[in-house]
C-alpha positions in Angstrom: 4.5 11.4 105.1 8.1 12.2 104.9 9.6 15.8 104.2 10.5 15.5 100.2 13.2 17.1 98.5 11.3 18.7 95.8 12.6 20.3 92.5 10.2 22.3 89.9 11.4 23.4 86.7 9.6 25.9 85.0 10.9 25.2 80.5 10.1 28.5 79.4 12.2 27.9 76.2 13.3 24.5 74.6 17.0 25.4 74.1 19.5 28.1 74.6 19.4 31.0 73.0 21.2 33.9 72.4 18.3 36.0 70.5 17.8 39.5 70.8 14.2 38.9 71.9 14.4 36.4 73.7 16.9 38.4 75.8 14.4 41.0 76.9 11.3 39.0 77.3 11.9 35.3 77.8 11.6 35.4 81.8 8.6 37.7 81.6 7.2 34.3 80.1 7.2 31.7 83.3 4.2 30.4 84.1 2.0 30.5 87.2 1.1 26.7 88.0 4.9 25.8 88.4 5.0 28.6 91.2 1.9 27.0 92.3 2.5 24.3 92.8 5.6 24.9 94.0 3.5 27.3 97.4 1.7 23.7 97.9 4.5 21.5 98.0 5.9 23.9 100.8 2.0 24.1 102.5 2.3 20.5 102.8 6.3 20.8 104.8 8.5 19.5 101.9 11.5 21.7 101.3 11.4 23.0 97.4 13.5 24.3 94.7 11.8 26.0 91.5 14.1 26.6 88.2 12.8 28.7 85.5 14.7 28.1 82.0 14.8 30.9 80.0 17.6 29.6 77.6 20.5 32.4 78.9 21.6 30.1 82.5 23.7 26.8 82.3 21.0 24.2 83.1 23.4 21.8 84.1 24.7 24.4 86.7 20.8 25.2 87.4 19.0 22.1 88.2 18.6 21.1 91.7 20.9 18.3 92.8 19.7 15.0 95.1 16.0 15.5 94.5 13.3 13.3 95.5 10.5 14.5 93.1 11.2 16.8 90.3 8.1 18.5 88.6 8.0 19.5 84.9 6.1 22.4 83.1 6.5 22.5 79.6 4.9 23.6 76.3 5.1 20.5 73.6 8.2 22.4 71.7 10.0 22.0 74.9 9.2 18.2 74.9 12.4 16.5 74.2 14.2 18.7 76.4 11.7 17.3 79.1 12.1 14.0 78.2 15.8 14.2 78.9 15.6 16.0 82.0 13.1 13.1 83.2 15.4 10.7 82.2 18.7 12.2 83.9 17.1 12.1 86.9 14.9 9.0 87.0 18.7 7.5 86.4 19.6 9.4 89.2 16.9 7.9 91.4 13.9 10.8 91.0 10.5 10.0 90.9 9.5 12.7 87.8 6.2 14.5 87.0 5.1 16.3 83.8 2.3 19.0 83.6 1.8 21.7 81.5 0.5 22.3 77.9 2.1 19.3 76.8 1.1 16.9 79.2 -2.5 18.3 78.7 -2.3 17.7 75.0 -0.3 14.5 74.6 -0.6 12.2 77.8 -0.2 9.0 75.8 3.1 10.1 74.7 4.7 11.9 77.8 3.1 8.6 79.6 6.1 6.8 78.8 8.6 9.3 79.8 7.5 10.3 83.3 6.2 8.6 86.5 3.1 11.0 86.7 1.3 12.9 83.8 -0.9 16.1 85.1 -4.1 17.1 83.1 -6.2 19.4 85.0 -4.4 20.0 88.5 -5.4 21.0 92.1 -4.0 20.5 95.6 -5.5 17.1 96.1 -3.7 16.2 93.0 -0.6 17.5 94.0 -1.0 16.0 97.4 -1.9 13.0 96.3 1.9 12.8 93.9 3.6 13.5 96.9 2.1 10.8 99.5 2.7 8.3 96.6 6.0 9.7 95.3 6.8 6.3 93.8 8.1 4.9 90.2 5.4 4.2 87.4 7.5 2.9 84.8 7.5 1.9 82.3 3.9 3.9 81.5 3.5 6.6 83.8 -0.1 6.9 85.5 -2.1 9.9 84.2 -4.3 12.2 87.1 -6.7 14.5 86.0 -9.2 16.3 88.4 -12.1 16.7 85.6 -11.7 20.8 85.8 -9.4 23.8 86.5 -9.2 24.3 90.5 -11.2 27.0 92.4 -8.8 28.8 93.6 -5.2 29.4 93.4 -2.7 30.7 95.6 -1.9 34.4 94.4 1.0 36.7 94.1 1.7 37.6 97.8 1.9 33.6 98.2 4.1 33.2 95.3 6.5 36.1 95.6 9.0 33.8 97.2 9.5 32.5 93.4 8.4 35.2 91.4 11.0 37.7 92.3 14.3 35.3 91.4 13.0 34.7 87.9 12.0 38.7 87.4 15.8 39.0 88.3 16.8 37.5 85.4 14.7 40.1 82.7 17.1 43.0 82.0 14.6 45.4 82.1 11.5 44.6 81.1 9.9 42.8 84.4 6.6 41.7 84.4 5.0 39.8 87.0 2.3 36.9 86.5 -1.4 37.5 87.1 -4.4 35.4 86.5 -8.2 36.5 87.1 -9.9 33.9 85.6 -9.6 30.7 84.0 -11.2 29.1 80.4 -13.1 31.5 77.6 -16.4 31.6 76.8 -15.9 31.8 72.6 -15.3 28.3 70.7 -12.5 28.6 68.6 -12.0 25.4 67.2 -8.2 25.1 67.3 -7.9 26.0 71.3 -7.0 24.4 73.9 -9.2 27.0 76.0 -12.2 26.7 74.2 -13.8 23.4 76.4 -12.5 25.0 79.0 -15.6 26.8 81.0 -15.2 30.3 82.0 -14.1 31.0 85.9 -13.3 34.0 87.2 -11.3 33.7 90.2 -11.7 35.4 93.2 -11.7 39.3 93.2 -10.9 39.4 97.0 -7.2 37.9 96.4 -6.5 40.0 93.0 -6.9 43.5 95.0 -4.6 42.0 97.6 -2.1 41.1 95.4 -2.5 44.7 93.1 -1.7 46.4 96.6 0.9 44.2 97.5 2.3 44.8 94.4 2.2 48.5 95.3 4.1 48.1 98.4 6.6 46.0 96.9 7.6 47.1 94.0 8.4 50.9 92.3 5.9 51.1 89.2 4.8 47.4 88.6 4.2 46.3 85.1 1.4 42.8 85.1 1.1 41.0 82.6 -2.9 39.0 82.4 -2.4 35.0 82.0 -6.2 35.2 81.2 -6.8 33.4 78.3 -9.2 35.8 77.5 -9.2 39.1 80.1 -12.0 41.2 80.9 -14.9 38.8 80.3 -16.8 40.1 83.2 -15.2 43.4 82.7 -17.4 46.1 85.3 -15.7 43.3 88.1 -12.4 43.3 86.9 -12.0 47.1 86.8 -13.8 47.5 89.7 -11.3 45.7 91.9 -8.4 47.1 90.0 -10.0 50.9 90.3 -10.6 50.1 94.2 -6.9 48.7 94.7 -4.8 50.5 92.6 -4.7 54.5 92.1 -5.2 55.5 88.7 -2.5 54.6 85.8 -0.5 53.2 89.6 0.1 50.0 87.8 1.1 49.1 83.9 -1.0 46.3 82.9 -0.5 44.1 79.9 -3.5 41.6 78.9 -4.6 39.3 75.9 -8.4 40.2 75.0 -11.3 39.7 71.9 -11.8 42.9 69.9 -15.5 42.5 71.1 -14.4 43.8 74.4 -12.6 46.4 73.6 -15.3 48.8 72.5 -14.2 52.9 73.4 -16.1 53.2 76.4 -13.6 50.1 77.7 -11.0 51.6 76.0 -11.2 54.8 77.4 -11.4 52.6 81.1 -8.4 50.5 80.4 -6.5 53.9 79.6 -7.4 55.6 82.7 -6.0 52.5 84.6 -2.5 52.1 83.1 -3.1 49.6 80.6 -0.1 49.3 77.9 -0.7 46.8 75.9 -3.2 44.6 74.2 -3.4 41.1 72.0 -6.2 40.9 70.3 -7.0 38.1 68.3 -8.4 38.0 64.7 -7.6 34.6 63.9 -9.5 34.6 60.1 -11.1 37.0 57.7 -13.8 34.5 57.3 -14.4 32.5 60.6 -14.6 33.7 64.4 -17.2 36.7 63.9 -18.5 37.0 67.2 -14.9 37.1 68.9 -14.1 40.1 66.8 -16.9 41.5 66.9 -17.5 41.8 62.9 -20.7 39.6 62.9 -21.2 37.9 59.2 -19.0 40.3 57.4 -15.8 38.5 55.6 -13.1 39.2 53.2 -12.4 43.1 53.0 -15.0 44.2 54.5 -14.0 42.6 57.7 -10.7 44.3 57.2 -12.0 47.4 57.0 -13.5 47.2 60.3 -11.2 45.3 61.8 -8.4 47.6 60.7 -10.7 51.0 62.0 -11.0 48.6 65.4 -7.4 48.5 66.0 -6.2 51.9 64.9 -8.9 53.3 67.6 -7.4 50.9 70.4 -4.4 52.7 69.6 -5.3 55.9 70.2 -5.8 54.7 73.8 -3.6 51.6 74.3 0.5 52.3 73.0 1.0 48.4 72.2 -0.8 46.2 70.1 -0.4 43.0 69.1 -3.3 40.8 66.3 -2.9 37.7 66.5 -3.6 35.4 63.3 -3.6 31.7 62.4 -2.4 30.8 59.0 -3.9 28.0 56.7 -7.2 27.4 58.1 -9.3 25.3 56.5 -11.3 28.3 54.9 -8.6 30.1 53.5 -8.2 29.2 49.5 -5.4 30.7 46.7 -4.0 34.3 47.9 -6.7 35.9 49.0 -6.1 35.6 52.8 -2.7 36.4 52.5 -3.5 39.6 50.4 -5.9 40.8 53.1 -3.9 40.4 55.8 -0.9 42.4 53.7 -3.8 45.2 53.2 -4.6 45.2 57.2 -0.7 45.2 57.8 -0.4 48.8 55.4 -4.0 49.7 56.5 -2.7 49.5 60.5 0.9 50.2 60.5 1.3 50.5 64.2 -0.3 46.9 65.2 2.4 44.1 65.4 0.9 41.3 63.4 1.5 37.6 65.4 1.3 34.7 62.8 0.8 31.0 63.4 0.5 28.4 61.5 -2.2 26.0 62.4 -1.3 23.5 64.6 -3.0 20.3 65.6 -1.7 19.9 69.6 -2.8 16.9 70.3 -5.6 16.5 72.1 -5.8 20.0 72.7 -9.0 20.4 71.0 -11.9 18.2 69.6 -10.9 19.7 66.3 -7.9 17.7 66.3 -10.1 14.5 66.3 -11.3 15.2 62.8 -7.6 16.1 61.6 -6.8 12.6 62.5 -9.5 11.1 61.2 -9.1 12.0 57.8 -5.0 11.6 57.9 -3.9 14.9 58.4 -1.5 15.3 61.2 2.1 14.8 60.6 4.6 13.3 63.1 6.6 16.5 63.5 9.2 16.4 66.1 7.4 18.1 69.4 10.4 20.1 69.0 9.5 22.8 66.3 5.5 22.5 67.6 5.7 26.2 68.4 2.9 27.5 65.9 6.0 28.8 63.6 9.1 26.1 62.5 6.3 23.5 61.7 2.6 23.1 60.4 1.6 19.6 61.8 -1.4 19.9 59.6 -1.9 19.5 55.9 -3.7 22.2 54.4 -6.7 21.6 52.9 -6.4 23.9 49.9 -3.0 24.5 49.3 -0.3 22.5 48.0 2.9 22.7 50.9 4.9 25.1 48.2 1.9 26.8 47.4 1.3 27.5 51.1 4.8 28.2 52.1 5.1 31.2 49.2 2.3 32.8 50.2 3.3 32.8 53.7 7.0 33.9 52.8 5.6 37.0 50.6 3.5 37.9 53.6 6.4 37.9 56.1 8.6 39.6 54.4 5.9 42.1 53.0 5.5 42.3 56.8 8.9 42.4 58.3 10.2 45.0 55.1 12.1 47.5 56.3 9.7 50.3 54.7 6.5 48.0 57.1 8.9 48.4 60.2 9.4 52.5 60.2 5.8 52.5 59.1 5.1 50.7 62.6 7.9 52.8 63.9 6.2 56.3 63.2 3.0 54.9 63.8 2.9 54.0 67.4 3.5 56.9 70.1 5.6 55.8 72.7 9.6 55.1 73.1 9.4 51.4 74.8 6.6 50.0 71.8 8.4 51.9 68.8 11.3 49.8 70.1 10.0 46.8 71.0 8.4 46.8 67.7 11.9 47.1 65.8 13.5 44.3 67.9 10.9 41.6 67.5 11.4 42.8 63.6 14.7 42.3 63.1 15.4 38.7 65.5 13.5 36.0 65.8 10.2 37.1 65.0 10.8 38.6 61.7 13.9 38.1 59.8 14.6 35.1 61.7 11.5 33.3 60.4 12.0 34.8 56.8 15.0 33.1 56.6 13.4 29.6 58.6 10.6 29.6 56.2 13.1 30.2 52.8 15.0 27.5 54.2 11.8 25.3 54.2 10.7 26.4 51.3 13.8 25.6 49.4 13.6 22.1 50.5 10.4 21.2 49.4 12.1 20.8 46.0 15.5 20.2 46.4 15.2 17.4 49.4 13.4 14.3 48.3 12.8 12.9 51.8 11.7 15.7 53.4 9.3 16.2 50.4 7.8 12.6 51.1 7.3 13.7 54.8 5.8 16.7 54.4 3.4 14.5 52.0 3.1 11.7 54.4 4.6 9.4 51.8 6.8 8.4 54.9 7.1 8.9 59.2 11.0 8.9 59.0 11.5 12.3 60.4 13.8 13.9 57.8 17.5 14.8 58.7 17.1 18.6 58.8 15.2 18.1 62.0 17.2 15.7 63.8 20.1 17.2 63.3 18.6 20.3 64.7 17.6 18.8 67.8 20.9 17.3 68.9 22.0 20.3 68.2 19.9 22.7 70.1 19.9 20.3 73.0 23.8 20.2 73.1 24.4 17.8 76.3 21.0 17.1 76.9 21.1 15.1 73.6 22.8 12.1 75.3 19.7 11.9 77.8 17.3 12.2 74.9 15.3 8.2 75.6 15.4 6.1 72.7 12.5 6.9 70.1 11.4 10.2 72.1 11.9 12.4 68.9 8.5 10.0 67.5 5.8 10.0 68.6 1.9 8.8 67.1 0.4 11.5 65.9 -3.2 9.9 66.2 -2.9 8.9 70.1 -6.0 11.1 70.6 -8.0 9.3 68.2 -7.0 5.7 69.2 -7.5 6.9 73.1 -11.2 7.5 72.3 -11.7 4.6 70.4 -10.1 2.5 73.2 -11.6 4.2 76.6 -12.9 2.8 79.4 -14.2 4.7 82.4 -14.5 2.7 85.7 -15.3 5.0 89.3 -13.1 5.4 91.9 -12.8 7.3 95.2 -11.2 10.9 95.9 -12.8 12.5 92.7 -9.6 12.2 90.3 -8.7 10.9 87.0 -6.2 7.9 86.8 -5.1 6.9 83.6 -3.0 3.5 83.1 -2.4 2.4 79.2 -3.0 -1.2 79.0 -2.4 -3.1 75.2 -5.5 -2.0 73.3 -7.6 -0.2 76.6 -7.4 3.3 78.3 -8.4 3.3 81.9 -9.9 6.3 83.3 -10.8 6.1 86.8 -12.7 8.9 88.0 
């Protein structure tokens, strides 16, 4: 096999920015598998260059020049950007490959864009790309390896390409971790939820926590666990065993049912800062928040006495919600949420919107079965600037006041020194107040007013919004060639469309045939799917 030229580009954001937010936090956000992959391309003797994006470096200026193979990570807002970096250098003779969220959720789409397309991904798949390394144009073939890998190369390995991108965070650094892989709750709408629960191996996580220690002075983690602390006893076992007490500041996303005071009181002991917790519903997702049957305000209540004890032993939280599930009717949800907001001034409430990614979950397929997904540009498919998803029980300016009146109820100036006063320590009371007052808070007040206000006064987006027509209104398009600035001009023809039920029709139309080496190959053909596995 040759030696490659190999570029990886890690989209953390799908644009520049110049946000206040984004500033501090947007290279704390790069993601594992890029650096991952990136330690196996060099295992294998090719010579590699990773890029993360975080929106503040000249791209241009950033990508690697006379490439070979150029691998892709990117969420599905960050998909037109993606496109147009696969087609610059496919012009420029590069073989490309997309993996990530977004090739996960819409293969189909991304199919015709890229050479390769990576679901599920481990060495063998990886090694496989690069013996091939060859156009597949114009439909890309699809490789899947059927589940999440057994291993994965850890920090130590990585370091090589963690420490350039923590270079770029001002102050805030945080350095990627992950102890285990899938969840064992069912959320409906996640893309985690098929996704069987691993833990990975404890052996390489107390080599990398002590490696950590030798490397850097005070090291903040931040847990890629979907959900972290599943097995708990095992996890803070090998970080107790590793790391001396409070010797490292963890950050991790978690279910309120594992965060009981005993844990609390654990996690406390061994520097853990912050916590995102999700609540999701007042009415749904029970067990995950450990509220049983109880709904309405009597699941706030406890919720609300829940979070304010985490508090006491955690200085950062974060609940996470999902606006305009199927349950929720008139105000009601929006109300209780407001009353949990005044009820636990120091949490920082996290709102989406429900999304449909895809074929992200098996949720999705009923969406599209009954004509529910809307062909939003993958652009603003960031759980905030768009709602793929017609709700159920609300009409779209019904929905879009209620959740107007709760952000700003939320994001009031009185709510922000409420959260201010309420949480104890210097870096979360400010942290707090910044994500208030950019994008987060006022920024999407004045997104969602601007949506709001066209739902009356801008006939065509009206009629897409009511799938009365697929012509993506001008509002969007224009905001994509503008955000993408010279990236616009490598933007493929049609790439801002794309089909909306692709999931559905790729069940309907599936055909599995076996094949050696224990991967998934996917070719579209007119009216078939071919899986090989």
């Amino acid at each position: 096999m040759r030696k490659l030229r190999v570029g990886i580009i890690d989209l953390v954001t799908k644009a520049p920015t110049r946000a206040l937010f984004a500033r501090v936090m947007n290279a704390n956000f790069a993601s594992i598998m890029p650096q991952v992959i990136a330690v196996w391309c060099e295992e294998e003797g090719h010579d590699v260059t990773l890029v993360c994006y975080t929106g503040f470096e000249n791209l241009v200026e950033e990508l690697p020049d006379n490439v070979d193979l150029v691998f892709i990570g990117a969420f599905s807002e960050a998909a037109q950007l993606a496109y147009a970096l696969s087609n610059q250098f496919q012009t420029n003779g590069a073989v490309t490959v997309l993996g990530g969220p977004h090739a996960r959720c819409y293969p189909q789409d991304a199919q015709k864009y890229f050479d390769y397309v990576l679901g599920f991904t481990n060495k063998a798949i990886i090694c496989d790309v690069l013996k091939d390394c060859s156009q597949h144009r114009p439909i890309g073939t699809r490789l899947d390896a059927g589940q999440q890998p057994a291993s994965l190369p850890g920090v130590r390995e990585r370091w090589k390409f963690i420490e350039p991108t923590l270079r770029k965070a001002p102050f805030i650094k945080m350095v990627p971790m992950l102890g285990s892989l899938g969840c064992p709750y069912t959320c409906s709408f996640c893309i985690d939820a098929a996704v069987p629960y691993q833990p990975l191996d404890f052996g390489v996580l107390k080599e990398d926590l002590r490696f950590l220690l030798r490397t850097i002075k005070r090291p903040l983690v931040g847990w890629h666990d979907p959900n972290f602390g599943v097995r708990f006893d095992d996890y803070m076992d090998a970080i107790e065993e590793a790391v001396p007490p409070d010797g490292i500041d963890f950050i991790a996303e978690s279910s309120l049912s594992l965060l009981g005071e005993p844990n609390l009181k654990r996690l406390k002991r061994n520097g853990f800062k912050a916590m995102l917790p999700g609540i999701e519903s007042w009415y749904e997702l029970g067990n995950k928040s450990k509220t049983g049957t109880k709904q309405g305000m009597e699941k706030v209540r406890q919720v609300s006495d829940h979070i304010n004890m985490i508090m006491r032993y955690i200085p950062y939280v974060q609940a996470n919600f999902v606006l305009g599930l199927d349950d929720d009717k008139g105000a009601e949800p929006f109300e209780l949420t407001k009353r949990f907001v005044d009820m636990s001034p120091g949490v920082f409430p996290g709102y989406s919107l429900l999304s449909a990614f895809g074929q992200a979950a098996a949720l999705n397929l009923q969406y599209q079965r009954d004509s529910r997904v809307i062909p939003f540009p993958f652009h603003f498919l960031d759980n905030n600037q768009a709602m793929n998803v017609k709700p159920k029980n609300y009409s779209w300016p019904e929905f879009y006041d209620h959740v107007i009146d709760l952000t700003k109820h939320t994001f009031s100036w009185g709510a922000i020194i409420n959260r201010y006063r309420a949480t104890r320590t210097r870096i979360p009371k400010w942290m707090n107040v910044v994500r208030a007052i950019s994008s987060e808070g006022f920024g999407r007040i004045k997104y969602h007013t601007e949506i709001r206000r066209r739902l009356d006064a801008d006939v065509p987006f009206r009629r897409f919004f009511e799938q009365e027509t697929t012509e993506i209104p001008q509002f969007y398009v224009s905001w994509i060639r503008q955000q993408l600035g010279p990236w616009r001009e490598w933007l493929p023809e049609g790439a801002m469309h794309h089909d909306p039920n692709a999931y559905l029709k790729a069940e309907q139309q599936q055909v599995v045939i076996p094949m050696n080496g224990g991967a998934k190959q996917t070719a579209q053909v007119p009216m078939v799917t071919l899986n090989r596995v």
